[in-house]
C-alpha positions, 0 to 999 in steps of 0.5 A, a space after each residue: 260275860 259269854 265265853 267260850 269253853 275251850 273243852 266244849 264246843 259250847 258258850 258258858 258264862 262266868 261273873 266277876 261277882 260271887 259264883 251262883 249255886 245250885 237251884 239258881 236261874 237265869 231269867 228274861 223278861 221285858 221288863 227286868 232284863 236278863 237276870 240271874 238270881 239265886 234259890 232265894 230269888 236274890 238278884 245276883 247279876 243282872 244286864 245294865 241295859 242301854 237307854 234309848 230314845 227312841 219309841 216311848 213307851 217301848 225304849 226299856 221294854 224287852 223284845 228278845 235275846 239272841 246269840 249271833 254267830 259270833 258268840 256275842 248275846 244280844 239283848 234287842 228291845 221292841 224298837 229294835 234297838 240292841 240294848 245290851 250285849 255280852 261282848 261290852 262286858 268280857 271277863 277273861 276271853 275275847 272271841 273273834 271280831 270283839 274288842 277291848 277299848 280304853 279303861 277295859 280289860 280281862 280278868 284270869 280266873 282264880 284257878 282252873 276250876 275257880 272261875 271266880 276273878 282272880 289274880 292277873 289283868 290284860 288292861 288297856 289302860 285311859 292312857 293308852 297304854 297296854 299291859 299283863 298286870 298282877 292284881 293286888 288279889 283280892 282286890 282284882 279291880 287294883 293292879 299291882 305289877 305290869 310283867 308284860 309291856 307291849 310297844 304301844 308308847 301311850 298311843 293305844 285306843 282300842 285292842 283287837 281280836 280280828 275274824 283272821 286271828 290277829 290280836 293287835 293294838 289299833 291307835 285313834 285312827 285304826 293304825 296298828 300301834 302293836 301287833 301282839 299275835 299275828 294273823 292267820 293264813 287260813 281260818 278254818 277253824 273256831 278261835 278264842 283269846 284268854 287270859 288263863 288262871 295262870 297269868 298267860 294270854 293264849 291264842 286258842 284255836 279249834 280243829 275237827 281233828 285235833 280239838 282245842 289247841 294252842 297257836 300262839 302265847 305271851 309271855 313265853 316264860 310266866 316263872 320269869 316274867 312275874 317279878 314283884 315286891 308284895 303279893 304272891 306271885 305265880 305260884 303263891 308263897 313258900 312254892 316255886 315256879 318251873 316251866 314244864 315241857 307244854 310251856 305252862 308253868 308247874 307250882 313246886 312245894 320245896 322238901 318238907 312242904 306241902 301244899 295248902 290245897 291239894 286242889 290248887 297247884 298255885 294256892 302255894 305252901 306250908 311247912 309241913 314240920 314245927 318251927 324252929 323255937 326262939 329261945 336260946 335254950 331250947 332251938 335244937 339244931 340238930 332237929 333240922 337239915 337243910 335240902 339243897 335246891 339248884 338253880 333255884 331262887 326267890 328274887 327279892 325280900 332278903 334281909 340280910 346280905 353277904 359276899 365272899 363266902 361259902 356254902 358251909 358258912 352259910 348253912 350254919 349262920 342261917 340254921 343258927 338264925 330261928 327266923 331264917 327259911 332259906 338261903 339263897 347262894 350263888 357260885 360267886 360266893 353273894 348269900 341272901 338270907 329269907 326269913 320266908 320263901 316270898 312269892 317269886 319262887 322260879 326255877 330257871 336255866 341260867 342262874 348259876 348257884 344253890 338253894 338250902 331250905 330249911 325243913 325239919 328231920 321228922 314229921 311232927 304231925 
């Protein structure tokens, strides 16, 4: 629930339900818990407190709330006890010594303004098995594809985020099961771990003279790692994926789209020209080119398949085909045809081979 913002050197708080708005409140009290609620006085959120035995009278009374130097925000009753404490309830970072126990995980965000839930999950699941999981968005709480694997072979209890910066997978009786970041050396500096919007977990680290910098990250190449048959992938539909210098991945609308919100990057693409019509008498062809892309592709979703072809050849066959968007064609002569761009648009090195997008001559709006 508490965060660390990696900007600032300060806590925020982000919630899996709908954002609050301006004008609402965060409020403790002894006997309501810690509660946020909105202008109206709505109850938005609110801390399930633990139930204790101890002291009638006193167990679900309220003494104070702290946070310790760990970063994790403590609720303390009037017998003592903690009652509840925001390192149970992490949403898409763990700070150090927290951890994340069978049938928890951590939610991206939607977007790098849009701390709502969004699409990716790090999940250890009551199997014992660890994994980066698309989600079946907007339903986050349903995992859609695993793009990342980690050896822990069912053995699984309990993911740790260690004070010296190792994030590993710890068995029943504390073993290291998988180590998925090492430990540092030297811990001079403030650390956190993040599941970010765009489905890569990052080690962060925190120096006076440098500020928030990235120590480690997995999986080294996001455009390549997604591959899924439904939903919207990285970067959404109708865009593709490039890995940038930084390592973080770059959302591309091909020629003659544009995205749907300029806001969001990953939000993915429209055709920004008219459809092709249909009917026999009125597809006008020499309306619309086709814009070749290189080492580009949209594994997946094809619906028609052919070999021992060219290029030329399969240029003309999809713009004579009113439902065809792009053809995907490779120098062994094996064209797909799409009657969409799906989800998985990724730009990658080793792919030999040419895209043709449709797009329209001129711009009808």
């Amino acid at each position: 629930m508490v965060q660390q913002n990696p900007g600032k050197d300060h806590n925020v708080v982000r919630q899996q339900r709908p954002s609050s708005t301006k004008g609402s409140k965060v409020e403790l009290t002894t006997d309501r818990s810690l509660t946020l609620t909105d202008p109206s006085g709505s109850q938005i959120w609110t801390a399930k407190m633990l139930q204790s035995s101890s002291s009638k009278g006193q167990s679900n009374k309220l003494a104070y709330a702290a946070m310790l130097d760990t970063g994790n925000l403590v609720l303390v009753s009037q017998a003592s006890s903690v009652v509840w404490q925001s390192f149970d309830e992490p949403t898409d970072t763990l700070l150090p010594t927290q951890t994340l126990n069978q049938g928890s995980r951590l939610i991206a965000g939607f977007s790098n303004k849009n701390y709502s839930s969004g699409r990716f999950s790090f999940n250890l699941d009551y199997n014992g098995n660890l994994g980066l999981y698309t989600t079946n968005f907007p339903l986050f709480n349903s995992l859609n594809t695993r793009y990342e694997t980690f050896e822990d072979q069912g053995l699984g209890y309990q993911v740790v985020f260690s004070q010296s910066g190792s994030l590993y997978l710890a068995g029943s009786n504390s073993e290291i099961v998988a180590q998925i970041f090492p430990k540092q050396e030297r811990v001079l500096y403030y650390q956190r771990l993040i599941l970010e919007y765009d489905g890569v977990l990052r080690h962060y680290i925190y120096q006076k003279s440098r500020g928030w910098s990235v120590k480690s990250f997995t999986p080294e190449n996001i455009c390549t790692a997604v591959i899924q048959e439904t939903g919207r992938g990285v970067c959404g539909f109708n865009s593709y994926c490039k890995l940038a210098d930084d390592s973080r991945p770059r959302c591309i609308c091909p020629p003659g789209y544009a995205l749907i919100d300029p806001n969001n990057e990953m939000g993915g693409c429209y055709p920004n020209f008219a459809a092709q019509s249909c009917k026999q008498e009125s597809q006008e062809l020499n309306k619309f080119e086709f814009k070749v892309l290189q080492d580009v592709d949209w594994p997946l979703s094809d619906y028609e398949h052919y070999e021992n072809v060219d290029i030329d050849w399969c240029r003309e066959v999809c713009l004579s085909d009113c439902f065809c968007a792009v053809a995907i064609f490779r120098e062994s002569g094996i064209v797909g045809r799409r009657s969409y761009l799906s989800q998985m648009g990724r730009m990658i090195a080793l792919l030999i081979g040419q895209l043709s997008s449709r797009s329209g001559i001129s711009d009808p709006f």
